[in-house]
C-alpha positions in Angstrom: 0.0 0.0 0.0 2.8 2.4 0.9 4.6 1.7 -2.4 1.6 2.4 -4.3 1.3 5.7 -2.5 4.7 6.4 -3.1 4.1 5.6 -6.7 1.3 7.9 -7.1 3.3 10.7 -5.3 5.8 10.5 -8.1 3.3 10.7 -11.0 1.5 14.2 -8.9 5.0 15.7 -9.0 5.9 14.8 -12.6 1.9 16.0 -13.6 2.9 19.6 -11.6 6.4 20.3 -12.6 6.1 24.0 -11.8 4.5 23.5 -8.5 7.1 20.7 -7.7 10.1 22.7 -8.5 9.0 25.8 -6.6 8.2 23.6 -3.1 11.7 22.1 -4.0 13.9 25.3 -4.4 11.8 27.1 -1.2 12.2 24.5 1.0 16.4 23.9 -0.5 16.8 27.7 0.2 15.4 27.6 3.6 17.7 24.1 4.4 20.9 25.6 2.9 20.1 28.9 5.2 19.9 27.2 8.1 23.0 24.8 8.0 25.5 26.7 6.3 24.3 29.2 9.6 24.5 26.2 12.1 27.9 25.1 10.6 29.2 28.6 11.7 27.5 28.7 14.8 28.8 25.1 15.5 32.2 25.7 14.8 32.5 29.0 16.7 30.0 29.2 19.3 29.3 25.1 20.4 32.5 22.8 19.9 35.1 24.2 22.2 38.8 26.1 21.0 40.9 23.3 19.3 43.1 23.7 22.8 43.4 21.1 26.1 40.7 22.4 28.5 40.4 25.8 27.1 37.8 26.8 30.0 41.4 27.1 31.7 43.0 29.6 29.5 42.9 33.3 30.1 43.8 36.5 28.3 46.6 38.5 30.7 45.4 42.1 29.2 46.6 45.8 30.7 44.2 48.5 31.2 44.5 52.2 31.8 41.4 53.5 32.8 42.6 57.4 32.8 43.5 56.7 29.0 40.4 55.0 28.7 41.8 51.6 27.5 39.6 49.0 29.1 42.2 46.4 27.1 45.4 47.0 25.7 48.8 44.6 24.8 51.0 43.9 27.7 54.3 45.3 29.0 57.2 43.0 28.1 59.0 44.0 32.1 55.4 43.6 33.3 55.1 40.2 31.9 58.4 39.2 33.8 57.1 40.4 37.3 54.1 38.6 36.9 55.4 35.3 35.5 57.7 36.0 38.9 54.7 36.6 41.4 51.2 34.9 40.1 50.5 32.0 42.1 46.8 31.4 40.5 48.7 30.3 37.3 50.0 27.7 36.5 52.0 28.8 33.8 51.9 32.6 31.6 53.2 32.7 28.0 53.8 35.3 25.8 53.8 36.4 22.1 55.3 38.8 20.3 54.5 39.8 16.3 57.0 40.5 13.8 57.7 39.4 9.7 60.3 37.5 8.6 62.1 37.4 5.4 63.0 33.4 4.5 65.2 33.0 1.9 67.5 29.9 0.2 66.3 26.4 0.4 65.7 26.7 -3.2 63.1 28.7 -2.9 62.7 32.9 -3.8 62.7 35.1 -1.0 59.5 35.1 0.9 58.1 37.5 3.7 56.0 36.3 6.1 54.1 37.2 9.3 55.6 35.3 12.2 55.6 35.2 16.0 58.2 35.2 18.7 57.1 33.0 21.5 57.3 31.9 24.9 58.6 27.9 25.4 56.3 28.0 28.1 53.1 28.2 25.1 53.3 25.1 23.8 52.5 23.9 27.8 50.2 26.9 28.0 48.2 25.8 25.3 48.2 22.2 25.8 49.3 22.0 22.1 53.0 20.2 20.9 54.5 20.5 17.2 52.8 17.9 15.0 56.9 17.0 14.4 59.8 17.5 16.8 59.3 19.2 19.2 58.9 22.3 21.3 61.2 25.4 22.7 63.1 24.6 25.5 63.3 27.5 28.5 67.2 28.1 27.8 66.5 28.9 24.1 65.1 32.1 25.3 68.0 33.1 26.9 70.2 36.0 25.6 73.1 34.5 23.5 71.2 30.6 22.8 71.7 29.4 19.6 68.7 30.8 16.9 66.1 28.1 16.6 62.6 27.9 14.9 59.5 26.8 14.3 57.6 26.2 11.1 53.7 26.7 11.2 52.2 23.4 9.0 50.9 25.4 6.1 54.4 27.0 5.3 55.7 23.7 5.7 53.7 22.2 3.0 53.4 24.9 0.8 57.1 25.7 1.0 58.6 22.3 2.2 56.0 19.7 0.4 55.5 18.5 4.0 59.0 17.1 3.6 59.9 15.6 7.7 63.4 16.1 6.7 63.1 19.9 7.2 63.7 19.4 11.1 67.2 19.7 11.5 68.0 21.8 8.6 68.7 25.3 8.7 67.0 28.0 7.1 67.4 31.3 6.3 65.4 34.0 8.3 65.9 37.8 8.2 69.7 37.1 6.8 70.6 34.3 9.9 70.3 30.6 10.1 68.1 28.9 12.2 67.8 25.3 12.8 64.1 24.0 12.5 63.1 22.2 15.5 59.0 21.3 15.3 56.6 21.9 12.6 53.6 23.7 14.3 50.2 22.5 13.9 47.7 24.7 12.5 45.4 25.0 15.7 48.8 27.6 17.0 47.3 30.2 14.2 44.4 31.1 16.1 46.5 32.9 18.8 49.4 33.9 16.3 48.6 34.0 12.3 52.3 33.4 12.1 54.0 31.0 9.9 57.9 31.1 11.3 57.9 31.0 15.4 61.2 31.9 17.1 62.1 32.0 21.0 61.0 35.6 22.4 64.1 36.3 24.0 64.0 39.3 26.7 66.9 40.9 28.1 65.6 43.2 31.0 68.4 45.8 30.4 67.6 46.4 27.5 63.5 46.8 27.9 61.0 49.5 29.0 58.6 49.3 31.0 56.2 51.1 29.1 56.4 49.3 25.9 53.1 47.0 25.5 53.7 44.7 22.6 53.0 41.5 24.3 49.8 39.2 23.6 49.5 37.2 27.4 48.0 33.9 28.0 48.0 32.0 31.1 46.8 28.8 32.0 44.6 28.8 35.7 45.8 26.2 37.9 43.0 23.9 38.6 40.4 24.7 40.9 40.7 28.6 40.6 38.0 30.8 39.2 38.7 34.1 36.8 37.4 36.1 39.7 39.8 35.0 42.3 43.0 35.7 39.6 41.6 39.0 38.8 42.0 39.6 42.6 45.4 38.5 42.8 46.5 40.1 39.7 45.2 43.5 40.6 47.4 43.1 44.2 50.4 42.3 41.8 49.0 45.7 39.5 49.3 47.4 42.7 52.7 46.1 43.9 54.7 46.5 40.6 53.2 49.8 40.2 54.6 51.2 43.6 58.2 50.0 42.8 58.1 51.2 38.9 55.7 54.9 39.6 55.7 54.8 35.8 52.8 52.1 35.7 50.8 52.9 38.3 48.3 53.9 36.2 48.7 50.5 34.4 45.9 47.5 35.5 45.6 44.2 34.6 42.3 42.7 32.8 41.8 39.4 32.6 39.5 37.8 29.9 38.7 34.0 29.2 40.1 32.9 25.8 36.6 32.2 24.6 35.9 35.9 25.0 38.6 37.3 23.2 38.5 35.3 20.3 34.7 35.3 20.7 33.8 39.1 21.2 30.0 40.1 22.3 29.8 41.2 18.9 30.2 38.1 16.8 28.6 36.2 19.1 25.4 38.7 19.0 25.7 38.5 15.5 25.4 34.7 15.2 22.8 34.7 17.1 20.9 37.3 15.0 21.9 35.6 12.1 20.4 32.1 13.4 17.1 33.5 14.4 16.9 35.5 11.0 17.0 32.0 8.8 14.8 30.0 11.4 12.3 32.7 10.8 12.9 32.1 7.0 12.2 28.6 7.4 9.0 29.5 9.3 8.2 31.8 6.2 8.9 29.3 3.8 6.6 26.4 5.4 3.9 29.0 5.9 4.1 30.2 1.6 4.4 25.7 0.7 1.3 25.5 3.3 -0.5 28.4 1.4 0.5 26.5 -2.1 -0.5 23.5 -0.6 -3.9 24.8 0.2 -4.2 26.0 -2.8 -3.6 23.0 -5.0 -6.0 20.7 -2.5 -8.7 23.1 -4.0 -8.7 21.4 -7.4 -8.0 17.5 -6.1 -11.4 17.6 -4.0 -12.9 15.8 -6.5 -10.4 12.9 -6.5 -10.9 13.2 -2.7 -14.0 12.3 -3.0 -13.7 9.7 -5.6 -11.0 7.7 -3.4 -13.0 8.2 -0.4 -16.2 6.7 -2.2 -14.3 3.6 -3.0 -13.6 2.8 0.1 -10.2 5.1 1.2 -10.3 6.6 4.8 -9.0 9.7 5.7 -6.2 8.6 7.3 -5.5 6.9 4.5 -6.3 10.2 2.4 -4.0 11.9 5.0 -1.1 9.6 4.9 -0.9 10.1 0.8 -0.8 14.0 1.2 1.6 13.5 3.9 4.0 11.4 1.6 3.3 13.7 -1.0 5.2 16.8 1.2 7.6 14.8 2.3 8.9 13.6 -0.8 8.7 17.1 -1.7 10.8 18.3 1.4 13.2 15.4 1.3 14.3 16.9 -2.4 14.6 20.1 -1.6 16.4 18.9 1.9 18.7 17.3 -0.2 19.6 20.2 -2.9 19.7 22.4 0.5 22.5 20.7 1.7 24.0 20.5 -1.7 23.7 24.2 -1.6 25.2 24.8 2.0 28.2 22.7 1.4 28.8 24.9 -1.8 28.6 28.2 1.1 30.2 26.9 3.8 33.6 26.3 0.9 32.9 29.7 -0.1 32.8 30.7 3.3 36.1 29.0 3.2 37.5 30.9 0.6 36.4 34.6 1.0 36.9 35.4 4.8 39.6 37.1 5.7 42.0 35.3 7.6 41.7 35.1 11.3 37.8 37.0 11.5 36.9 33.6 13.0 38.1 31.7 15.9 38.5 28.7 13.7 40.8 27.1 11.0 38.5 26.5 9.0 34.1 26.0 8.8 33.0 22.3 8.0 29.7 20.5 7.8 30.0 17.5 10.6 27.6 15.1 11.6 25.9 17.3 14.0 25.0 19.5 11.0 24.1 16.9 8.6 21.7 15.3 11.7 20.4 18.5 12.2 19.8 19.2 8.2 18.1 15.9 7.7 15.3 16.1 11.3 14.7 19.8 9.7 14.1 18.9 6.7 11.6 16.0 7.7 10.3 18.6 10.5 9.5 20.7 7.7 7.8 18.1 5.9 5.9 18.3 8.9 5.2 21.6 9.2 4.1 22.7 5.8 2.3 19.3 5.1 -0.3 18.6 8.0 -2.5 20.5 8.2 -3.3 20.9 4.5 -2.9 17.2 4.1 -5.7 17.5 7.4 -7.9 19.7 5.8 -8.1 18.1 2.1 -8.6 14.5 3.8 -11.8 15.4 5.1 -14.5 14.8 2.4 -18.0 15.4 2.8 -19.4 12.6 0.2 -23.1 14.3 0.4 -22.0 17.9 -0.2 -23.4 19.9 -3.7 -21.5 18.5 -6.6 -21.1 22.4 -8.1 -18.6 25.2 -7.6 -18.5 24.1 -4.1 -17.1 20.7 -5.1 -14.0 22.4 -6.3 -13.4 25.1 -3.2 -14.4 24.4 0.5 -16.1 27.6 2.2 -13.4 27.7 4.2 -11.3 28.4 1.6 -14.1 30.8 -0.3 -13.9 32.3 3.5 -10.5 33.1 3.1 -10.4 34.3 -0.4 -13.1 36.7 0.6 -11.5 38.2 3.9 -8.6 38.7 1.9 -10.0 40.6 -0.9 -12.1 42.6 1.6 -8.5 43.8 3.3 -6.9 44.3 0.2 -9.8 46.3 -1.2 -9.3 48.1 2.4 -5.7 48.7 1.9 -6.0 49.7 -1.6 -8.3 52.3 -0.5 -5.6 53.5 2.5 -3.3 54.0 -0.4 -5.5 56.1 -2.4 -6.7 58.1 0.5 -3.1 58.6 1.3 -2.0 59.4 -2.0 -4.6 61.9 -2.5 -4.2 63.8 0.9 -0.2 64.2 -0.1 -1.4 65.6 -4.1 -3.5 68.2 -2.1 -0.8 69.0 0.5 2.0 69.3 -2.6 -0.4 71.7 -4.4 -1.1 73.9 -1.4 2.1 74.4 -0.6 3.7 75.0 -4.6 0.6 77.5 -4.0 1.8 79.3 -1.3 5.4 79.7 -2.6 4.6 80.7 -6.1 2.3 83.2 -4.3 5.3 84.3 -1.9 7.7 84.6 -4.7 5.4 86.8 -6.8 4.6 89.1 -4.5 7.8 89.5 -2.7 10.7 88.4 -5.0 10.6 90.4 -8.3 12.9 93.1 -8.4 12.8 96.3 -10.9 13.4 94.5 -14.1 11.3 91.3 -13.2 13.5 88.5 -12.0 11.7 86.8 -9.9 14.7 84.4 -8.3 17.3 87.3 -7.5 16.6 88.2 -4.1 16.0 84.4 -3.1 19.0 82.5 -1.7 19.1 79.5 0.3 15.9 79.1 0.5 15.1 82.6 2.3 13.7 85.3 0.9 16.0 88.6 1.6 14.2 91.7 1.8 14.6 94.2 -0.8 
């Protein structure tokens, strides 16, 4: 029975190829919405920062509230004192930015955005090179021998992923470095670099007031944001007694998720989401309206299935099949259509405007795509598929046949408002052509008789608008 029904489903659609293709391409452009949305707001806003319990990492910021800089890079001497005092961290690290110029290995000269980094980061973070390995504390000693990093893209693109490269030297900014680890591409969320070297500080050699440090820390386990805030504003308060130039200086402290996911963005997603649910709700409302519309003429088979013996759940069940082979084809071209965005997504953002690598459709999007799209089988398909399964096998056999009052109910009501409307419209226009002639009146009347000079030029004596008295 269910096979026959699916059967007949197909001919309906192949007999209404118009009506078939619109359902399909409404209810596709609704789908694709939605996920290509969701697969944003999954990858930014749900699954956590590609980082080992990222609930524990902080942003170590300085504020000056008489310069009204609620955040603002951190002092490079400052950083030393607290890496020194903290006792709510387990560990702070700290990044520097700077280019590089990489040259030889057979390869034209190259600039490139890099970082110079704490050892301590790779513990920070939770993260180690994908090959070889990390930093060691004395390589950011004055004087140790030049060491780097290479982030994984460079190393493919450059390298062709070659494991060979650690070990070698390479040419950056005119000095060799050996390469120790190949950095995985999770590290470009805090840095955008491709080369990482040691940031090496010699305190003789430093100010105090030079903030060009991005600070992470790492809470040790059991301690809230609140209580390091508290202890980093005693350390504020001690470092800026001994060094009076910074004693205007705070510290802010802000979880990772917050900086990289600003009240902004995340408003924004969030606006974004609700905007394409409510286009799915205004797609299932316009199929439900088609629907309606189309049960109109088919009253008459209605009532010819339910005389031979068809119930209406029976009658139900075949409308029913009908919208949800309907919505699973446009499901499916929606998703077709939202893995298209989400690559071009892919493509044309600018680097770094998202906390993520990269935007991809997982299972939790595709589950979600697939119970949406049978949900909006649901939606647009019951209660037409209700209403057109209910024959009345005694009714008149004339016009009536072919439209329930309800729908002549509706037809009517809606001409009566847009007759209603139409009228508004007139009545408006009309009041604003009266208003427009009154007051061309009134000018041309002002102009005439206060305007025209000695040899009749009317426009001499007005400017900007005023009339100057003569």
């Amino acid at each position: 029975m269910l096979w026959n029904d699916f059967r007949y489903a197909l001919r309906m659609m192949r007999r209404t190829p118009l009506f078939t293709v619109a359902v399909v391409l409404t209810v596709a452009l609704a789908i694709a919405s939605n996920a290509t949305i969701l697969s944003v707001v999954n990858a930014v806003l749900i699954h956590p920062l590609p980082f080992a319990e990222p609930n524990q990492l902080v942003q170590v910021a300085e504020k000056n509230d008489k310069l009204g800089l609620p955040i603002f890079s951190s002092s490079i001497l400052n950083f030393l004192s607290w890496r020194e005092q903290t006792r709510t961290f387990s560990e702070l690290a700290a990044i520097g930015f700077g280019a590089f110029t990489l040259s030889g290995g057979g390869g034209e000269p190259e600039q490139l955005s890099g970082n110079r980094i704490s050892p301590a980061l790779t513990r920070v973070l939770g993260v180690p090179p994908i090959a070889g390995r990390a930093f060691t504390d004395d390589e950011e000693k004055p004087g140790a021998a030049p060491v780097a990093i290479v982030g994984e893209g460079l190393w493919k693109r450059r390298f062709g992923g070659d494991a060979a490269l650690i070990g070698r030297s390479i040419t950056l900014n005119g000095a060799p470095s050996v390469v120790v680890g190949i950095a995985p591409a999770s590290w470009n969320l805090i840095s955008g670099g491709e080369v990482y070297m040691p940031l090496t500080i010699d305190p003789g050699k430093e100010i105090r007031l030079n903030h060009v440090l991005f600070v992470i820390g790492r809470l040790k386990r059991g301690v809230s944001v609140d209580q390091a805030q508290a202890e980093m504003d005693t350390i504020a308060k001690s470092v800026g007694r001994d060094y009076p130039e910074v004693r205007d200086w705070g510290i802010h402290l802000i979880t990772l998720f917050d900086t990289f996911v600003p009240a902004q963005l995340n408003t924004g997603l969030l606006v974004l989401s609700s905007a394409v649910a409510f286009v799915l709700l205004i797609a299932c409302a316009n199929i439900a309206n088609l629907l309606l519309a189309r049960a109109a003429p088919r009253k008459k088979e209605m009532a010819v299935r339910a005389a031979m013996g068809a119930g209406r759940s029976q009658l139900v069940r075949q409308l029913l099949l009908e919208s949800t082979l309907l919505s699973i084809l446009g499901g499916a071209a929606g998703l077709a259509g939202a893995i298209w965005a989400v690559s071009a997504l892919n493509r044309t953002l600018p680097p770094n405007l998202l906390p993520v690598s990269g935007i991809h459709m997982d299972a939790t999007v595709m589950w979600f795509a697939t119970v949406l799209t049978l949900l909006t089988a649901l939606l647009f398909g019951l209660q037409p598929a209700w209403r057109a399964g209910k024959v009345d096998l005694n009714e008149n056999k004339g016009w009536e046949y072919w439209w329930s009052n309800d729908t002549i109910a509706y037809l009517d009501d809606f001409c009566n408002r847009f007759d209603a409307k139409l009228q508004q419209v007139r009545n408006t226009f009309a009041a604003t052509r009266e208003a427009m002639v009154e007051h061309w009146l009134t000018l041309a009347n002002k102009i005439n008789t206060t305007s025209i000079d000695h040899n009749g030029n009317p426009f001499r004596h007005l400017i900007a608008g005023q009339d100057v008295a003569v």
